[in-house]
KOLTI-249740 format. One record per atom (N, C-alpha, C): z, y, x; residue in one letter. Coordinates in steps of 0.2 Angstrom, whole numbers, padded with zeros to 4 digits, always signed. Example, Ala and Ser with C-alpha at 12.3 -4.5 7.8 and 13.67 -1.06 7.14 Angstrom:
// KOLTI-249740
+0039-0028+0066A +0039-0022+0062A +0039-0016+0066A +0035-0011+0064S +0036-0005+0068S +0039+0000+0064S 
//
This chain:
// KOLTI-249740
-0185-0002-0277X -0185-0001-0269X -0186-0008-0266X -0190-0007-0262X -0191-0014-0258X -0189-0013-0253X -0184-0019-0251X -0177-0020-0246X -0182-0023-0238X -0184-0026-0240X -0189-0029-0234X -0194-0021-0229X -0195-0018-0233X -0200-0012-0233X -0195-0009-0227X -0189-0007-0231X -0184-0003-0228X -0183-0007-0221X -0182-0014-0221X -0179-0017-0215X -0183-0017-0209X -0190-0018-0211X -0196-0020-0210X -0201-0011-0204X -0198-0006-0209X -0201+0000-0206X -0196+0005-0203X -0191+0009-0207X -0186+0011-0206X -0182+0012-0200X -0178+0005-0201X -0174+0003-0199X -0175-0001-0190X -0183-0004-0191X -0185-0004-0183X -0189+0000-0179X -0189+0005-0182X -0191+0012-0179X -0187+0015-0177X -0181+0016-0181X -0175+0017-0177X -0171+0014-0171X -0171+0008-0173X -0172+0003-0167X -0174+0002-0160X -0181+0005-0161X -0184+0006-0156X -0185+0010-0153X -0182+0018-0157X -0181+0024-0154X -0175+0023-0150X -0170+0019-0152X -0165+0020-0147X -0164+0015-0142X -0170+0011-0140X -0171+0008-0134X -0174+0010-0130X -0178+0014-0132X -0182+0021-0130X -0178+0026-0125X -0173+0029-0130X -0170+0031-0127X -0161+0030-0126X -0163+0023-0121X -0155+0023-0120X -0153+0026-0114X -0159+0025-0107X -0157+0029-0102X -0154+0036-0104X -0156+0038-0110X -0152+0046-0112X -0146+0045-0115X -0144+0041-0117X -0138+0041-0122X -0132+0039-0114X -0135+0035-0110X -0130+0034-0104X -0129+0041-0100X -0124+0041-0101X -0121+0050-0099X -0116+0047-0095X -0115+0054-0091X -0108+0053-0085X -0099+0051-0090X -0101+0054-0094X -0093+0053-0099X -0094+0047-0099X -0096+0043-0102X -0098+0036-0105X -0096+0030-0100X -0096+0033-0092X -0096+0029-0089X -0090+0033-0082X -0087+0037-0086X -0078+0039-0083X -0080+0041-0077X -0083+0046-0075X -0086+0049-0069X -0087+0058-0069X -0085+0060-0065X -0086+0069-0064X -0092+0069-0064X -0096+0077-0067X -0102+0077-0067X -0104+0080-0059X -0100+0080-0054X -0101+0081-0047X -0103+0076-0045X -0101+0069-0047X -0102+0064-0042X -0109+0062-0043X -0115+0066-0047X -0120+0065-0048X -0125+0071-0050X -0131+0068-0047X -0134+0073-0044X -0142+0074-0052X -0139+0067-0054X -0144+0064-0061X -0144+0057-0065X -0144+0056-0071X -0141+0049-0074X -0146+0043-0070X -0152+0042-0068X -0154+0037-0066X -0147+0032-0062X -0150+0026-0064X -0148+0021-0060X -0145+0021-0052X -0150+0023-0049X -0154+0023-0040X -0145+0026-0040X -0146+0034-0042X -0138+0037-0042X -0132+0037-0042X -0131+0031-0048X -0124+0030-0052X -0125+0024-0045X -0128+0020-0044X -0127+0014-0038X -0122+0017-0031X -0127+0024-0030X -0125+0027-0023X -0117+0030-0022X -0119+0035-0029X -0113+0036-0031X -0107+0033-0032X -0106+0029-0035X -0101+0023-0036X -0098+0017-0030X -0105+0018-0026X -0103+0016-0019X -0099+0019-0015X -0101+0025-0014X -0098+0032-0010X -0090+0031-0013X -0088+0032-0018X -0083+0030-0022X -0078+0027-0019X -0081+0021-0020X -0078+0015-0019X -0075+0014-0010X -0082+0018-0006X -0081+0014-0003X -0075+0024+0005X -0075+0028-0001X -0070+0035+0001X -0062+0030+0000X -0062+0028-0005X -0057+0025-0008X -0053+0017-0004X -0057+0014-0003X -0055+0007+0003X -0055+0011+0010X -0058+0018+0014X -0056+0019+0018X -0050+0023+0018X -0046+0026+0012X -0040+0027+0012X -0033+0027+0013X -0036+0020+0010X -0031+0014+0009X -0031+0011+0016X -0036+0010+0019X -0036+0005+0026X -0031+0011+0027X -0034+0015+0029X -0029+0020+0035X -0023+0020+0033X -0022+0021+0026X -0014+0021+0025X -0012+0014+0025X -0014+0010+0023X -0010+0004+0026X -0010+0001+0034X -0015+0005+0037X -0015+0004+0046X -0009+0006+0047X -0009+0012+0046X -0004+0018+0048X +0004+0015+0046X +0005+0010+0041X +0011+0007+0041X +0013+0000+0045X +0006-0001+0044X +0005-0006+0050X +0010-0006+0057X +0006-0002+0058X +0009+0001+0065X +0016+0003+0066X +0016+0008+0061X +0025+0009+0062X +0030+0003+0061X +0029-0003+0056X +0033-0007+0058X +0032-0011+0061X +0027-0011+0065X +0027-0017+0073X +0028-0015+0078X +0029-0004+0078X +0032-0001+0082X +0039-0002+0082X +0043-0001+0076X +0049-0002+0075X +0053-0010+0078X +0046-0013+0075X +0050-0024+0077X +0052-0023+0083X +0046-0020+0087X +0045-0023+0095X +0051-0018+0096X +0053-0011+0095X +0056-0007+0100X +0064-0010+0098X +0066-0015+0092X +0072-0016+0091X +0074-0021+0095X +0067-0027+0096X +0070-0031+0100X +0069-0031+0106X +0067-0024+0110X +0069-0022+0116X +0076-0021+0117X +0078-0017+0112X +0086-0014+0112X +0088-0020+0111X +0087-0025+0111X +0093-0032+0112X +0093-0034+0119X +0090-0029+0124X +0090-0032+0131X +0096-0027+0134X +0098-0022+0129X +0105-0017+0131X +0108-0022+0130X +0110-0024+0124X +0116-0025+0122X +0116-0032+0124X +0114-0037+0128X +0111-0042+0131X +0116-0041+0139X +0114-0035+0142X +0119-0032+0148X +0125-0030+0146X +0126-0026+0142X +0132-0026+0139X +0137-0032+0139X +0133-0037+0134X +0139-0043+0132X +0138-0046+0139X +0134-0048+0143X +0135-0052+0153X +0142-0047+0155X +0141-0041+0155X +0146-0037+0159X +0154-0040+0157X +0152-0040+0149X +0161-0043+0147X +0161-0048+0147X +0157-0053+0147X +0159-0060+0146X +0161-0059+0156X +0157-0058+0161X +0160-0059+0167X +0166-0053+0169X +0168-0051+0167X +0174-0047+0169X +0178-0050+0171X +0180-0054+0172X +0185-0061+0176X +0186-0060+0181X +0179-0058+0187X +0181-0057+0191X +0180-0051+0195X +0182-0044+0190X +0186-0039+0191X +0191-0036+0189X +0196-0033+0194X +0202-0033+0195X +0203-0030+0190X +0200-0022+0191X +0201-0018+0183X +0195-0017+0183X +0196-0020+0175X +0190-0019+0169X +0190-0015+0167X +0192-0008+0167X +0191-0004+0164X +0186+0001+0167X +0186-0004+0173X +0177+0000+0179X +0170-0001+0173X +0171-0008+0168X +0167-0006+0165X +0164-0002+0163X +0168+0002+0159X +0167+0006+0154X +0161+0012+0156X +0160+0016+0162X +0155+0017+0164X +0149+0015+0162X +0148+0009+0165X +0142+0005+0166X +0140+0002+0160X +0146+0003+0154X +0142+0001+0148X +0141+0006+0144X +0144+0014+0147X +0142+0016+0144X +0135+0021+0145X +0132+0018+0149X +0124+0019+0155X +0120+0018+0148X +0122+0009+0147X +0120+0005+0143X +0118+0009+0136X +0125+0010+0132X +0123+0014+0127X +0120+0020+0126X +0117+0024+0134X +0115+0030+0132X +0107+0027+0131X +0106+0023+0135X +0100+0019+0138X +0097+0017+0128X +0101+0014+0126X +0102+0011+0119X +0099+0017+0115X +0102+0021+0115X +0101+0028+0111X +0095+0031+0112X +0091+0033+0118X +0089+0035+0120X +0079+0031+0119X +0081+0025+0121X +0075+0021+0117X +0075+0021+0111X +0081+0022+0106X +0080+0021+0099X +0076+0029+0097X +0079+0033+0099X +0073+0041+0097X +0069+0042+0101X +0066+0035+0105X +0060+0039+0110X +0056+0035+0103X +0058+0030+0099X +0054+0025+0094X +0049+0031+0091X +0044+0031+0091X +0040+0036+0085X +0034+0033+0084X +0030+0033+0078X +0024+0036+0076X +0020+0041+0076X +0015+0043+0078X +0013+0052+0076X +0019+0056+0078X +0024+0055+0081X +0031+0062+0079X +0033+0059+0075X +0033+0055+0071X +0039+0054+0067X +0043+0047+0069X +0050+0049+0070X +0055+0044+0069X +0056+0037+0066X +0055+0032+0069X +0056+0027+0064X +0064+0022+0064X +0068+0022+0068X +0072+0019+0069X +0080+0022+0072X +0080+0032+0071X +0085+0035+0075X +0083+0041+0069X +0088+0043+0068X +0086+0050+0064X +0091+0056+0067X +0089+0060+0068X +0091+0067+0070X +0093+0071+0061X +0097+0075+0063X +0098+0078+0059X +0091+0083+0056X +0087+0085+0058X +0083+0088+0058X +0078+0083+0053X +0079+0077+0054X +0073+0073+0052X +0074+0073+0042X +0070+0074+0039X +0072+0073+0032X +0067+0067+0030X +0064+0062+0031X +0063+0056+0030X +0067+0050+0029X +0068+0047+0024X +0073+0043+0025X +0071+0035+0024X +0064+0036+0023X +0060+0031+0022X +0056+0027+0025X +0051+0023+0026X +0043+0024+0028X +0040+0021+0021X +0033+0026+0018X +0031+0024+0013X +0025+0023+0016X +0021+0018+0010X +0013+0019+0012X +0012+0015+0004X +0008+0021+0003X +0005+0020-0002X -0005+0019-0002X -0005+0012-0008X -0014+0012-0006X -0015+0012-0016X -0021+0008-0016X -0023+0010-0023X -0020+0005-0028X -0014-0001-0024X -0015-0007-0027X -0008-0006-0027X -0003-0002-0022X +0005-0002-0024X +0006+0004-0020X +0013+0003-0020X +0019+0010-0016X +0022+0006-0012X +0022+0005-0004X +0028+0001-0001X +0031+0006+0003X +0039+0001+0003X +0044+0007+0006X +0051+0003+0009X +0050+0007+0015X +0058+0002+0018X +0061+0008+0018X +0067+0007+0021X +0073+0013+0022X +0072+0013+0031X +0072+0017+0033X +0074+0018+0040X +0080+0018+0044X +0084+0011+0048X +0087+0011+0049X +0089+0017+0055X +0095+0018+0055X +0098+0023+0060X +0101+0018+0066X +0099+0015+0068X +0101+0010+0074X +0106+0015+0080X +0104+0021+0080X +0106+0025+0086X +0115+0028+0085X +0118+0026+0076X +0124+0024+0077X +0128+0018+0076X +0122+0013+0077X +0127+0007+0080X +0131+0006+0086X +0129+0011+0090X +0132+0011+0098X +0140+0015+0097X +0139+0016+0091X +0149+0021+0091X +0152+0017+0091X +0152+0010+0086X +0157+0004+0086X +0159+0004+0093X +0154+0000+0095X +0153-0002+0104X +0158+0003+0108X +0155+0008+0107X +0160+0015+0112X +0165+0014+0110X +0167+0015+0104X +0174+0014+0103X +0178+0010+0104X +0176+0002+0103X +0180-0002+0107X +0179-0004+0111X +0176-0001+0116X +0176-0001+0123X +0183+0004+0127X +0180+0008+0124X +0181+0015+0128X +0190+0018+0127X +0193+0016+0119X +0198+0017+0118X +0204+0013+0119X +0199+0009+0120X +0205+0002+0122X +0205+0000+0130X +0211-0004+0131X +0211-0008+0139X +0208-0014+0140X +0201-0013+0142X +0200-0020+0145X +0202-0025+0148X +0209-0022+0151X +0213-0025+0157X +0216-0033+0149X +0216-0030+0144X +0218-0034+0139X +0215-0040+0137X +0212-0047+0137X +0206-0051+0135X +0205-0049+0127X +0212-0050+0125X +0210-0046+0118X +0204-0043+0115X +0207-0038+0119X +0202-0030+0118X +0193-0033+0121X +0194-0036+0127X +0187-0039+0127X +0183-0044+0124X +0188-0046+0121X +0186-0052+0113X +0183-0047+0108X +0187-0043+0106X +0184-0038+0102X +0178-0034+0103X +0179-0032+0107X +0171-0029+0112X +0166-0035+0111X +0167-0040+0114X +0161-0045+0114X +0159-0046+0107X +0163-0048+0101X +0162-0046+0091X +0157-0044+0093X +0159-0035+0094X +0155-0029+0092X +0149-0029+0094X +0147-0030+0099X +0140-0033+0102X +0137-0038+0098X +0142-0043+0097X +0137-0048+0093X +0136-0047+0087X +0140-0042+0083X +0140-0039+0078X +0132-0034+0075X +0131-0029+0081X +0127-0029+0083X +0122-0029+0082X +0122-0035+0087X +0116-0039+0088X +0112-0041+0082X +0116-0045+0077X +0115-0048+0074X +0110-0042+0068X +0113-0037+0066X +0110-0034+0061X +0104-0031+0066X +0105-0031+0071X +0096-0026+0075X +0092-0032+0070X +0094-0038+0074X +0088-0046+0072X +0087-0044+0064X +0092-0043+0058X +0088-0044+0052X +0085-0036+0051X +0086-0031+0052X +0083-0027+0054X +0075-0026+0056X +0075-0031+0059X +0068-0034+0064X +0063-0038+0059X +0067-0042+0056X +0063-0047+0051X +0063-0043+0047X +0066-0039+0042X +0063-0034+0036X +0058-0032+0040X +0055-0029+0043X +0051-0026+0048X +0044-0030+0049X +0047-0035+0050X +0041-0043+0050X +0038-0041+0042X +0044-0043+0038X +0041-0045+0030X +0037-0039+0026X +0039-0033+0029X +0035-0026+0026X +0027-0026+0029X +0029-0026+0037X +0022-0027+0040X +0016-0033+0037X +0019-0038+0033X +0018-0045+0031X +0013-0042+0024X +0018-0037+0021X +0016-0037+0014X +0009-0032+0014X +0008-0028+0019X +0002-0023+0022X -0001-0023+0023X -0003-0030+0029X -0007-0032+0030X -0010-0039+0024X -0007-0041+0020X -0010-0044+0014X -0013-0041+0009X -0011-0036+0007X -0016-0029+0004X -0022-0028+0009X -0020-0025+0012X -0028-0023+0018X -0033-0028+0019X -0032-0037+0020X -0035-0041+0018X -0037-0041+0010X -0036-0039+0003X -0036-0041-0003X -0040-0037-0003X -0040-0030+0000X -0045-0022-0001X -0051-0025+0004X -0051-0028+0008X -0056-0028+0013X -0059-0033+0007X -0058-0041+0005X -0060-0045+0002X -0064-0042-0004X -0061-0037-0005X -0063-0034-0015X -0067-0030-0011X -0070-0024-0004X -0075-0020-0004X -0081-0024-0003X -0080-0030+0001X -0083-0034+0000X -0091-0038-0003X -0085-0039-0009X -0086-0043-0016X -0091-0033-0018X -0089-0027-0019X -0089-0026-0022X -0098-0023-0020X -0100-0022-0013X -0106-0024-0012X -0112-0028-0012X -0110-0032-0016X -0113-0036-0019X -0114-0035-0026X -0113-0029-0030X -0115-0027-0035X -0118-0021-0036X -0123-0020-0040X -0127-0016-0040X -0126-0012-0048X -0119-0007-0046X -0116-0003-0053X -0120+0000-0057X -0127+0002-0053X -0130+0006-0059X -0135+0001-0061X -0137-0003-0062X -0142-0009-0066X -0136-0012-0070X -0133-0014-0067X -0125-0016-0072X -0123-0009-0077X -0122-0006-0077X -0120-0002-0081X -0125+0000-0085X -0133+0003-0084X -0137+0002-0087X -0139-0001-0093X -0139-0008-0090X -0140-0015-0095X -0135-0016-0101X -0130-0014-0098X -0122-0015-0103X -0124-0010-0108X -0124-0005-0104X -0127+0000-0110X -0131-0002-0114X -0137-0002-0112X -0142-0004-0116X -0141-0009-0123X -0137-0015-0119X -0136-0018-0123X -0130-0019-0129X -0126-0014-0129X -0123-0010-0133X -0127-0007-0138X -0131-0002-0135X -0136+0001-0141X -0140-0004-0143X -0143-0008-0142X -0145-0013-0147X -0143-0017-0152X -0138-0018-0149X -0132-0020-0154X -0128-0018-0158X -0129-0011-0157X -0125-0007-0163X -0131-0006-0167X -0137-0004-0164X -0141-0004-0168X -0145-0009-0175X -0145-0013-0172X -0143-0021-0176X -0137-0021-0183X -0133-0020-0180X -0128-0019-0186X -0128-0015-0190X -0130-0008-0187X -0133-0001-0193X -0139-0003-0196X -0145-0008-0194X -0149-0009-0199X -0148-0014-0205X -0142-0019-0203X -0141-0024-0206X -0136-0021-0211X -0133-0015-0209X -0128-0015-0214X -0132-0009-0219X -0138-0005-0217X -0141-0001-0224X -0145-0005-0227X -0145-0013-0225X -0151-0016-0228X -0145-0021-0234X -0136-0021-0232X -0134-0022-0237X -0135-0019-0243X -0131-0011-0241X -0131-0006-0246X -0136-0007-0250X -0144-0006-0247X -0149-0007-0250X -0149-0012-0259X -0146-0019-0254X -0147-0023-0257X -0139-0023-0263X -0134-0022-0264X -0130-0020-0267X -0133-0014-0274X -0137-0009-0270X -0139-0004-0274X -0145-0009-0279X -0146-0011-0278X -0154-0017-0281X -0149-0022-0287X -0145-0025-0283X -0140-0029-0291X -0137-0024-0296X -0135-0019-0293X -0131-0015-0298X -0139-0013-0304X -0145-0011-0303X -0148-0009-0304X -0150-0014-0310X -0152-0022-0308X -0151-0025-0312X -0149-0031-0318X -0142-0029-0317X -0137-0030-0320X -0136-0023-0324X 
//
């Protein structure tokens, strides 16, 4: 048997039938795609298709991470408005000195914390609560989810930090400086958790808008590719190279069968 003959005829016939037919061997499975997302294996298609894809899937994401966007810039800004309650509250106590009875305050602070309460569940997105939770609300979170992670903060319930406040205000004698030393704490007590509060809400917002940047930058990048030529060609080239290897390796056999013979 002549080994050359077989290499020579055979084996690039076969070869050349399957660069012949590689557009046929590139099938939708092959290339991890539903046989809806195509209307036919050509190139022209797998490009459109792929694009469409791509570009269903970056407008997903945008919205969902707008949509978180928002909620926690809505949140930042509306807590550090509520530091302009509690802003009048601590003036009120720190000037009490100059009245008689300070338990007139109590009133007027407590204006303040219905004031306080009252901006904290007007806080919303779409209807949903971000900063004040009612019984009713069963969120406990805010998620936003895209292609690249899950982000999530907890929702702070701001609207019972005004009890402390009531409470030591309201149960005790102001007439006491004591008790107004305590009250002023509470406030700055407060205060001080709205403010990191506020910054979680920066660093979330922070991390969302770095994804939405990474997804714009990558839809980008990603027209600038033309998937079905690229895909194509890989194929192709794949089958030629396998093909390759299956001629080389029955032109071993061949030649294996030829020594035995021989010998």
């Amino acid at each position: 048997m002549d080994i050359n003959a077989i290499n020579s005829t055979n084996n690039i016939q076969n070869l050349n039938h399957l660069n012949s037919s590689s557009n046929a061997v590139l099938n939708k499975t092959q290339l991890k795609y539903s046989a809806e997302d195509f209307s036919s294996d050509s190139s022209a298609n797998l490009n459109v298709s792929r694009s469409s894809i791509l570009k269903s899937e970056f407008s997903q994401d945008i919205q969902s991470l707008n949509d978180g966007i928002a909620k926690s810039q809505i949140a930042k800004s509306s807590m550090d408005n509520l530091q302009d309650f509690l802003k009048n509250i601590e003036n009120k106590l720190e000037n009490s000195q100059n009245i008689d009875d300070k338990n007139e305050l109590k009133q007027s602070i407590n204006q303040d914390l219905r004031a306080f309460n009252q901006k904290a569940f007007d806080t919303k997105y779409q209807d949903e609560s971000l900063i004040a939770n009612r019984y009713s609300d069963n969120q406990e979170t805010i998620e936003v989810s895209s292609s690249n992670a899950v982000y999530s903060i907890d929702k702070p319930n701001v609207a019972n930090f005004t009890n402390q406040i009531f409470d030591v205000v309201n149960n005790n004698n102001l007439n006491n400086p004591q008790n107004i030393q305590n009250a002023l704490d509470t406030v700055s007590n407060t205060s001080k958790k709205l403010e990191e509060l506020s910054n979680q809400f920066v660093d979330f917002s922070k991390q969302l808008q770095s994804d939405a940047k990474n997804q714009i930058n990558e839809q980008i990048f990603n027209q600038t590719i033309n998937f079905g030529r690229e895909s194509s060609d890989f194929t192709k080239t794949n089958i030629q190279a396998n093909a390759g290897y299956l001629a080389a390796a029955q032109a071993n056999i061949v030649q294996e069968q030829s020594v035995r013979l021989l010998s």
